[in-house]
LUMFI-442016 format. One record per residue: residue number from 1; residue in three letters; z, y, x of N, C-alpha, C in turn. Coordinates in steps of 0.1 Angstrom, whole numbers, plus 5000, padded with zeros to 4 digits. Each point is the difference from the previous one (the first is absolute). Example, Ala and Ser with C-alpha at 12.3 -4.5 7.8 and 13.67 -1.06 7.14 Angstrom:
BEGIN
<r num="1" residu="Ala" n_w="5078" n_v="4943" n_u="5132" ca_w="5000" ca_v="5012" ca_u="4991" c_w="5000" c_v="5012" c_u="5009"/>
<r num="2" residu="Ser" n_w="4993" n_v="5011" n_u="4996" ca_w="5000" ca_v="5011" ca_u="5009" c_w="5008" c_v="5011" c_u="4992"/>
REM end
This chain:
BEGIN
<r num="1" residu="Unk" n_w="9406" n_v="1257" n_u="4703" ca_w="4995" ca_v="4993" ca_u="4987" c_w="5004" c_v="4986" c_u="5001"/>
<r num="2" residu="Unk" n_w="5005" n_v="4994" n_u="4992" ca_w="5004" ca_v="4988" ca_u="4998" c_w="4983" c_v="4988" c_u="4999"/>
<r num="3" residu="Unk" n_w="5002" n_v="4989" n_u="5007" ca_w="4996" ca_v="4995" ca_u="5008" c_w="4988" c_v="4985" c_u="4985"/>
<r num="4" residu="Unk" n_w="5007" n_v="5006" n_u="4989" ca_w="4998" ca_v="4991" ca_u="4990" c_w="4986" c_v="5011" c_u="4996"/>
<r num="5" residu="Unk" n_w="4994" n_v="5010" n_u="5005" ca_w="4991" ca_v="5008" ca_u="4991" c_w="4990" c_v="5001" c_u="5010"/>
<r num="6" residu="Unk" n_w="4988" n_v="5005" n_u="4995" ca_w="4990" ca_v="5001" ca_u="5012" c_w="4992" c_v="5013" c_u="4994"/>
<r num="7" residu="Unk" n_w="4998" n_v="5011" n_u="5009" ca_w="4997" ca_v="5010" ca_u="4995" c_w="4978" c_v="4999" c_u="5003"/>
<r num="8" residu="Unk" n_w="4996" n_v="5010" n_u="4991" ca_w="4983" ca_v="5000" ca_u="5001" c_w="4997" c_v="5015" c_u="4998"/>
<r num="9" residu="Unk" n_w="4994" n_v="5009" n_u="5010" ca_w="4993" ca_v="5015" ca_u="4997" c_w="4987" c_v="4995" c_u="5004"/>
<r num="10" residu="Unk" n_w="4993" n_v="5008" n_u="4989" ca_w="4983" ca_v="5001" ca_u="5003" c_w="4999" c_v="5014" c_u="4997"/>
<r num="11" residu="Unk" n_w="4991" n_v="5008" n_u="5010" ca_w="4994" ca_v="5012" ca_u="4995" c_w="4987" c_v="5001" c_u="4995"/>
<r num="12" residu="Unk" n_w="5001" n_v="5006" n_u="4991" ca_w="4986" ca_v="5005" ca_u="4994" c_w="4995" c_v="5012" c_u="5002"/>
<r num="13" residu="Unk" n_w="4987" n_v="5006" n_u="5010" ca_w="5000" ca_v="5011" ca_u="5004" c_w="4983" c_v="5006" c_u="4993"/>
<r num="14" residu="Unk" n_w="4996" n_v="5007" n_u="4994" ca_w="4992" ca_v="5002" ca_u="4992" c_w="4999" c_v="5015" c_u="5007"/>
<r num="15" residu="Unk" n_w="4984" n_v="5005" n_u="5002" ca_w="4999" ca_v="5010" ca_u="5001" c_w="4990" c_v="5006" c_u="4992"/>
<r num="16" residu="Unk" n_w="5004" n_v="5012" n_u="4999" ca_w="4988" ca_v="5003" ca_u="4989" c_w="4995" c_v="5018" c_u="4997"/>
<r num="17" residu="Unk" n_w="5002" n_v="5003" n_u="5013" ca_w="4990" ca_v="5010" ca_u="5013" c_w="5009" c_v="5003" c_u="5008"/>
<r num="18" residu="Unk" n_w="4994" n_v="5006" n_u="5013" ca_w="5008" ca_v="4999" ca_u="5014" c_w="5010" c_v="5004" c_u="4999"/>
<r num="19" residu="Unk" n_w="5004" n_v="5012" n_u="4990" ca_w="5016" ca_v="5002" ca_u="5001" c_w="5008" c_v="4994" c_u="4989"/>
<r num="20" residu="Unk" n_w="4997" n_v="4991" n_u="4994" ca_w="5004" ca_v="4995" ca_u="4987" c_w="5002" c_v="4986" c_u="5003"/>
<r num="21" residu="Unk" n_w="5011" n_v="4993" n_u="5004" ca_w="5006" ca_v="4988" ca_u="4998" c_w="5011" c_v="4999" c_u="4989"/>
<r num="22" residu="Unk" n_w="4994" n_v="4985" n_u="4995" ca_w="5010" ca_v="4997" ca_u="4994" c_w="5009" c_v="4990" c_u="5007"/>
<r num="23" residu="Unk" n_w="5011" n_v="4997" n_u="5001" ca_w="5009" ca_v="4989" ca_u="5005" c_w="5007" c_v="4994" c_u="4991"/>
<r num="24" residu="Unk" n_w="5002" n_v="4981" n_u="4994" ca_w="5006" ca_v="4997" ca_u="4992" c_w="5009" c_v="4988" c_u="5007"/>
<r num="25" residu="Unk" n_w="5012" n_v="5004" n_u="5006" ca_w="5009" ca_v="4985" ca_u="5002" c_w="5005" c_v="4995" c_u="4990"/>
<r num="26" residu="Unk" n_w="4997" n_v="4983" n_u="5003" ca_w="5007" ca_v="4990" ca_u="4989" c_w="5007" c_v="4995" c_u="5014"/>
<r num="27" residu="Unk" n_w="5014" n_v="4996" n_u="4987" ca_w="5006" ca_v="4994" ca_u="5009" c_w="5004" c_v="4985" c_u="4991"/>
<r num="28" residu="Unk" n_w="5005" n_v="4988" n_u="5006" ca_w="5006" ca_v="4993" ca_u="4996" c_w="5009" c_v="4989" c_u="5001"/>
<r num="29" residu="Unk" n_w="5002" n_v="4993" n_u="4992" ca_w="5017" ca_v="4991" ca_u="5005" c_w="4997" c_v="4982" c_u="4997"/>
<r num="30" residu="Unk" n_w="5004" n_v="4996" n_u="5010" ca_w="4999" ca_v="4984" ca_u="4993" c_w="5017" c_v="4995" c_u="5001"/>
<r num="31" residu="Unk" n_w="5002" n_v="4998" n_u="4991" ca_w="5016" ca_v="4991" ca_u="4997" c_w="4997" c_v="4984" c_u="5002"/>
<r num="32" residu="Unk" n_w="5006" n_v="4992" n_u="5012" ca_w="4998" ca_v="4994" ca_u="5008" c_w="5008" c_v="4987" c_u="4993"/>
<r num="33" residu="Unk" n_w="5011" n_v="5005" n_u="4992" ca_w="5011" ca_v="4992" ca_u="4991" c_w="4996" c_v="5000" c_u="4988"/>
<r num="34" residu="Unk" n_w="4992" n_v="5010" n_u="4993" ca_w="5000" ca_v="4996" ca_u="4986" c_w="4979" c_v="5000" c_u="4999"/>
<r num="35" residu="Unk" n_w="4995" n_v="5002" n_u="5010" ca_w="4983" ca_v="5002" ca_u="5000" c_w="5000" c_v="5009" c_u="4989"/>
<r num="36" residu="Unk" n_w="5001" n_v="5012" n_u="5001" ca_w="4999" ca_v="5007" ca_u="4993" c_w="4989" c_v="5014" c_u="5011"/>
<r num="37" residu="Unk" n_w="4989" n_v="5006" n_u="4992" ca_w="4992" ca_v="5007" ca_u="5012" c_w="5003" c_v="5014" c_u="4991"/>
<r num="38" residu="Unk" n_w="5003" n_v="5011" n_u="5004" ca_w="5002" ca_v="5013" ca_u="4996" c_w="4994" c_v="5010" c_u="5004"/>
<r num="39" residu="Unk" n_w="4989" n_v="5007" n_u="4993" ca_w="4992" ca_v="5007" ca_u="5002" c_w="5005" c_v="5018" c_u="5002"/>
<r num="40" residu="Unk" n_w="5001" n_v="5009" n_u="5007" ca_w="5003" ca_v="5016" ca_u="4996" c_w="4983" c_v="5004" c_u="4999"/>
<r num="41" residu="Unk" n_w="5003" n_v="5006" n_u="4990" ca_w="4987" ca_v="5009" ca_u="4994" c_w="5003" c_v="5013" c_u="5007"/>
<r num="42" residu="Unk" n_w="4986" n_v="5005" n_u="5010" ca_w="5000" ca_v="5005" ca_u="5007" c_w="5002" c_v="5017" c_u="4995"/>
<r num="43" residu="Unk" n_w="5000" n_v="5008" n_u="5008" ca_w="5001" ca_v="5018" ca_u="4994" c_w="4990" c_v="5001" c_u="4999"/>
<r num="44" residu="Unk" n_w="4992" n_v="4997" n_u="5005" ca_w="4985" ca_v="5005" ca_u="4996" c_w="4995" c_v="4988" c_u="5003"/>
<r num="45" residu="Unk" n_w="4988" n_v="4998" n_u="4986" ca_w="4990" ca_v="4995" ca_u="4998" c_w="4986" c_v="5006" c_u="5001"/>
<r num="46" residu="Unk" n_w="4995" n_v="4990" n_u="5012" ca_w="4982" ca_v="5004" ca_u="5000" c_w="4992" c_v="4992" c_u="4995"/>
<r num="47" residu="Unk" n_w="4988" n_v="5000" n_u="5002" ca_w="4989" ca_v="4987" ca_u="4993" c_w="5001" c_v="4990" c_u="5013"/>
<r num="48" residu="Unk" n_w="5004" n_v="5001" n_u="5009" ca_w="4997" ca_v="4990" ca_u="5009" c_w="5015" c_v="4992" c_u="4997"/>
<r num="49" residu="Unk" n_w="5010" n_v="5003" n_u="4995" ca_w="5015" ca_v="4994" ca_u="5000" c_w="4995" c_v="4983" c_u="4994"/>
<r num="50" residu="Unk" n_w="4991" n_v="5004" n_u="4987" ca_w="4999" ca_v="4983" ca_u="4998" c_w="4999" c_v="4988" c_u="5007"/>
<r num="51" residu="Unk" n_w="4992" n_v="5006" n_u="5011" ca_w="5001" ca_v="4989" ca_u="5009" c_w="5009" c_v="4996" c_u="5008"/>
<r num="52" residu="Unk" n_w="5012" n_v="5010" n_u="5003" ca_w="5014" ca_v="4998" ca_u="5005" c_w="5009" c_v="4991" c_u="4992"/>
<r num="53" residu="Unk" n_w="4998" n_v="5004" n_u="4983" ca_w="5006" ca_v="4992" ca_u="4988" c_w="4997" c_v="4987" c_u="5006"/>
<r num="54" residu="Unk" n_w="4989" n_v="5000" n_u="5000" ca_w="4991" ca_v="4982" ca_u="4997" c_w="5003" c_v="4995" c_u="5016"/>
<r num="55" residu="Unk" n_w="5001" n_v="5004" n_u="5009" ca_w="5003" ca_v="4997" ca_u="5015" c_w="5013" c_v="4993" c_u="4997"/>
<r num="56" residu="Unk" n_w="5014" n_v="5008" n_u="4996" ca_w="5009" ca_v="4994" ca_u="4994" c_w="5003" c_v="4990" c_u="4996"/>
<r num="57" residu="Unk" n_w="4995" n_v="5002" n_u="4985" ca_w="5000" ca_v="4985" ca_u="4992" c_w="4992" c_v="4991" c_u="5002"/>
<r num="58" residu="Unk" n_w="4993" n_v="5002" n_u="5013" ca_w="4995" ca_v="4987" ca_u="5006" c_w="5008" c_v="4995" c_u="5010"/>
<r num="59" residu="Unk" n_w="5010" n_v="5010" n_u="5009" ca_w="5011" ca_v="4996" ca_u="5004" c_w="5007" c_v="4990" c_u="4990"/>
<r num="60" residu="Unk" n_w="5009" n_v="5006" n_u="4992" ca_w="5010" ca_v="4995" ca_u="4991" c_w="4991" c_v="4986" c_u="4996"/>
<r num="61" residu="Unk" n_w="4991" n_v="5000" n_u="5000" ca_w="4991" ca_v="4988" ca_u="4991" c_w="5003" c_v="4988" c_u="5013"/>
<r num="62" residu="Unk" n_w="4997" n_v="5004" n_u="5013" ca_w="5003" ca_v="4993" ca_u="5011" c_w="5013" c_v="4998" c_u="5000"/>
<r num="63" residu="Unk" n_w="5008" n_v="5004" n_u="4991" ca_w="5015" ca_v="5000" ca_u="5003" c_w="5007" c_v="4986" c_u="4993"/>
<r num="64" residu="Unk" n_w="4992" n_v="4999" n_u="4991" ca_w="4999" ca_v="4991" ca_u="4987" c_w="5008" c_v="5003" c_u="4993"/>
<r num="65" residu="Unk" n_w="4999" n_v="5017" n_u="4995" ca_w="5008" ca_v="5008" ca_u="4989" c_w="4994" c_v="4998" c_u="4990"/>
<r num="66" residu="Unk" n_w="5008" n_v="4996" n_u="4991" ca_w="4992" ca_v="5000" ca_u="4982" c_w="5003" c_v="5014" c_u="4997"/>
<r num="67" residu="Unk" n_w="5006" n_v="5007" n_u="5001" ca_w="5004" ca_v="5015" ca_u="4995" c_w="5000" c_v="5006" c_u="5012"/>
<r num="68" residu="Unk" n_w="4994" n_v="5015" n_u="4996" ca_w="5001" ca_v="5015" ca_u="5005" c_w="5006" c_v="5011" c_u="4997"/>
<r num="69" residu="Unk" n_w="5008" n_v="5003" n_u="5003" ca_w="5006" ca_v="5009" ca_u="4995" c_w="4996" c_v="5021" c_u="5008"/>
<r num="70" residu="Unk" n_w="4994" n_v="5007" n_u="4989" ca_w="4997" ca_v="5009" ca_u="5005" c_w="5014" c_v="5012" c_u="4993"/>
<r num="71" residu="Unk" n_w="5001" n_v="5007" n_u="5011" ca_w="5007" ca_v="5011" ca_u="4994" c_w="4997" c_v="5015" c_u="5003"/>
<r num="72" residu="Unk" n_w="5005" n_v="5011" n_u="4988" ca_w="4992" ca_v="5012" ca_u="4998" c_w="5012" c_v="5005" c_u="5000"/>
<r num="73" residu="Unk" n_w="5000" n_v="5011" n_u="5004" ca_w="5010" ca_v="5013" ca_u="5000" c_w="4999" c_v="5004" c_u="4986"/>
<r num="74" residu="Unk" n_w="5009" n_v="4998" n_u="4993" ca_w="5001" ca_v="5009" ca_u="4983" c_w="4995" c_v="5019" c_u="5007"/>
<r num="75" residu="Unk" n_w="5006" n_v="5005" n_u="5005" ca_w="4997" ca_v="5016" ca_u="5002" c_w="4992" c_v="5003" c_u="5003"/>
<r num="76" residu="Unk" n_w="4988" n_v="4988" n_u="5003" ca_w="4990" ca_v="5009" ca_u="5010" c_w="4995" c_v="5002" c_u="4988"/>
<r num="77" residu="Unk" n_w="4989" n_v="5016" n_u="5001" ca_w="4992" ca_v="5002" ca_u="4988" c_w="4994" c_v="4998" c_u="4995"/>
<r num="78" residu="Unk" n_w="4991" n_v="4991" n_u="5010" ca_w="4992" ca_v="4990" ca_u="4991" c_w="5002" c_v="4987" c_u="4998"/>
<r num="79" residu="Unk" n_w="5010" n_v="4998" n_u="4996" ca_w="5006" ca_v="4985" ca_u="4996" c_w="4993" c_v="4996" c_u="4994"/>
<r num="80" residu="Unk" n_w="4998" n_v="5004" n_u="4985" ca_w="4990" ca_v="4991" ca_u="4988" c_w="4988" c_v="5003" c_u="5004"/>
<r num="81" residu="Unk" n_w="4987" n_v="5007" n_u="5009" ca_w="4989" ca_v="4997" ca_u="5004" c_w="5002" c_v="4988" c_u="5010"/>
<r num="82" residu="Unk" n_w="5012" n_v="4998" n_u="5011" ca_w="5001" ca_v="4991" ca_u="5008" c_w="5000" c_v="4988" c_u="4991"/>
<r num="83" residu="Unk" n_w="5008" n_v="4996" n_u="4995" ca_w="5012" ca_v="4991" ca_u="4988" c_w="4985" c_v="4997" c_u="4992"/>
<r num="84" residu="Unk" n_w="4993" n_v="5005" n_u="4996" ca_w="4982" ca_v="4998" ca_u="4994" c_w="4993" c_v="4994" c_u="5010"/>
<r num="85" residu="Unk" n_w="4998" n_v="5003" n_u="5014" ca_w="4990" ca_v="4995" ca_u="5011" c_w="5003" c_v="4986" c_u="5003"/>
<r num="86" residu="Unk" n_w="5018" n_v="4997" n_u="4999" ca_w="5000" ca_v="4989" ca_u="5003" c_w="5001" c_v="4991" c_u="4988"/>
<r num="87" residu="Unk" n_w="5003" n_v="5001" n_u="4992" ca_w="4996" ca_v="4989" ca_u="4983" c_w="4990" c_v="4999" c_u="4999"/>
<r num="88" residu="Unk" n_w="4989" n_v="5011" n_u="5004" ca_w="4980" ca_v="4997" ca_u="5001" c_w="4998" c_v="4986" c_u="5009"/>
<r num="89" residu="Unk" n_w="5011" n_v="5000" n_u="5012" ca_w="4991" ca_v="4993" ca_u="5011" c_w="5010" c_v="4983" c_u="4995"/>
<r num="90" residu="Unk" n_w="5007" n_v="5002" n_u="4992" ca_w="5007" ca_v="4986" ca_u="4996" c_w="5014" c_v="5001" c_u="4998"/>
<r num="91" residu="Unk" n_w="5006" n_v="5005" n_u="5009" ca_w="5017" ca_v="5002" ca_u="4998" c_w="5007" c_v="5008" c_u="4986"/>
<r num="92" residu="Unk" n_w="5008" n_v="4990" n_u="4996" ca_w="5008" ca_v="5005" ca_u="4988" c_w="5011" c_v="5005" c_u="5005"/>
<r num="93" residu="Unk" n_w="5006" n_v="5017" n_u="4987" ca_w="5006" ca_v="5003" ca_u="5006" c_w="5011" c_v="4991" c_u="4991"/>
<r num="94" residu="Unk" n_w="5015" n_v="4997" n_u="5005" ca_w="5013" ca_v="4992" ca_u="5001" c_w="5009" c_v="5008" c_u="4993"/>
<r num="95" residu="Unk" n_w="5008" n_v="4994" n_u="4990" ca_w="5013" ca_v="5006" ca_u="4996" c_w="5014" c_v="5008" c_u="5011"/>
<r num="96" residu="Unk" n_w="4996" n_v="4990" n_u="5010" ca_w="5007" ca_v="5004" ca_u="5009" c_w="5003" c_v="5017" c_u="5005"/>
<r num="97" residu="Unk" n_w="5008" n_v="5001" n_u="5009" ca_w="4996" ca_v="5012" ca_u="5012" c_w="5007" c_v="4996" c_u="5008"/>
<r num="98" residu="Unk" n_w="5001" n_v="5012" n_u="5010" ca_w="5006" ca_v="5001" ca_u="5013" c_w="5009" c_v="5009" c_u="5002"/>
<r num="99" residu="Unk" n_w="5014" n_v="5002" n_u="5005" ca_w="5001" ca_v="5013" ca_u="5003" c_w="5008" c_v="5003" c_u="5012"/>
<r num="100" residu="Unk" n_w="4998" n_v="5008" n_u="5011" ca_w="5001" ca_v="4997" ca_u="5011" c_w="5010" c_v="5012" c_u="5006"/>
<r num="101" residu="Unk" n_w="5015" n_v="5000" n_u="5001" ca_w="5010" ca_v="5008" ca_u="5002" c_w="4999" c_v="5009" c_u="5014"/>
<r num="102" residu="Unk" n_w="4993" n_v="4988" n_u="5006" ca_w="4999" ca_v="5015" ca_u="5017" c_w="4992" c_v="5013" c_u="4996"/>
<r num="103" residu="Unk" n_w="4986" n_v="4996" n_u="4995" ca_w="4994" ca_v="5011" ca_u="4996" c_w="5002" c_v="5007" c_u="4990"/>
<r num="104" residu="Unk" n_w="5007" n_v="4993" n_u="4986" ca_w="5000" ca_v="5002" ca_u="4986" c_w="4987" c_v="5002" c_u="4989"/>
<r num="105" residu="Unk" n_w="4993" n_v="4993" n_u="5007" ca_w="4989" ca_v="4994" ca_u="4991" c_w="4997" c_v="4992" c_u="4989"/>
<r num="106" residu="Unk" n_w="4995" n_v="4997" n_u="4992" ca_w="5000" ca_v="4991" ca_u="4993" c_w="4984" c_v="4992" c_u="5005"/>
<r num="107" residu="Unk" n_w="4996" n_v="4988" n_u="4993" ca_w="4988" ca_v="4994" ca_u="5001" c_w="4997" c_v="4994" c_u="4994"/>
<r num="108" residu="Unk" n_w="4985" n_v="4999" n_u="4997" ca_w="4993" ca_v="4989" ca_u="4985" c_w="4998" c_v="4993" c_u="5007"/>
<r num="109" residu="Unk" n_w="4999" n_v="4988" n_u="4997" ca_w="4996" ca_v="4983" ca_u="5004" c_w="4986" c_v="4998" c_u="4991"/>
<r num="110" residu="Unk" n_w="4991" n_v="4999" n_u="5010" ca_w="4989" ca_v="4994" ca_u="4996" c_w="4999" c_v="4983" c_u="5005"/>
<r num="111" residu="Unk" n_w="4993" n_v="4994" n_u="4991" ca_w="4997" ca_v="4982" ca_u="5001" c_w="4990" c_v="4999" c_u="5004"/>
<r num="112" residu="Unk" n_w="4994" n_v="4990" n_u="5010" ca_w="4986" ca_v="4994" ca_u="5002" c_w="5000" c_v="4988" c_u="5002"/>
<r num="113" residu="Unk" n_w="4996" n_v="4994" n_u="4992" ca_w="5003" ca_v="4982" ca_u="5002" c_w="4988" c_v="4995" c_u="5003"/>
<r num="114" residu="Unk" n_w="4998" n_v="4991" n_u="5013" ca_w="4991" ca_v="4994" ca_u="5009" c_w="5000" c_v="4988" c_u="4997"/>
<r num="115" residu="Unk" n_w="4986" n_v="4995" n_u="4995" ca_w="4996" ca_v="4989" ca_u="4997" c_w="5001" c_v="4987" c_u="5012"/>
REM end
């Protein structure tokens, strides 16, 4: 990985009876040349993930990022419940997208601008 980025995983591990875990990795990116902090929105979301969110953007806040950049997989099925969870908690979604040729994905760009 090129030497200008700094990568961040938090897990979110939620249980919710003994044979019933949930697991939510975030992962993310800090661009070192343009301060730019990039969020991946995890495959699965639990109720404990917010505080992986907010762990985050208190990174990037440390970072002294004015912008966040979160991104969402277009295909996953629940895009627009996701794409709703995060415009609830502040982030707008962007004219933008993403689209990413190894995998052949596409991606929404979500905004979070830190005061």
């Amino acid at each position: 990985m090129d030497s200008s980025f700094i990568s961040f995983k938090v897990e979110s591990v939620e249980k919710k009876s003994s044979q019933d875990t949930v697991l939510a990795n975030w992962s993310a990116h800090y661009s070192c040349e343009k301060s730019q902090f990039y969020i991946a929105a995890p495959s699965t979301i639990s109720a404990s993930s917010k505080q992986s969110l907010v762990s985050l953007l208190e990174v990037a806040e440390s970072l002294e990022c004015t912008t966040v950049w979160m991104y969402v997989d277009r295909q996953r099925p629940d895009f627009m419940p996701v794409v709703s969870t995060f415009k609830y908690l502040g982030f707008q979604l962007s004219q933008s997208s993403v689209k990413d040729n190894r995998s052949n994905k596409s991606y929404a760009l979500l905004r979070y601008e830190l005061d």
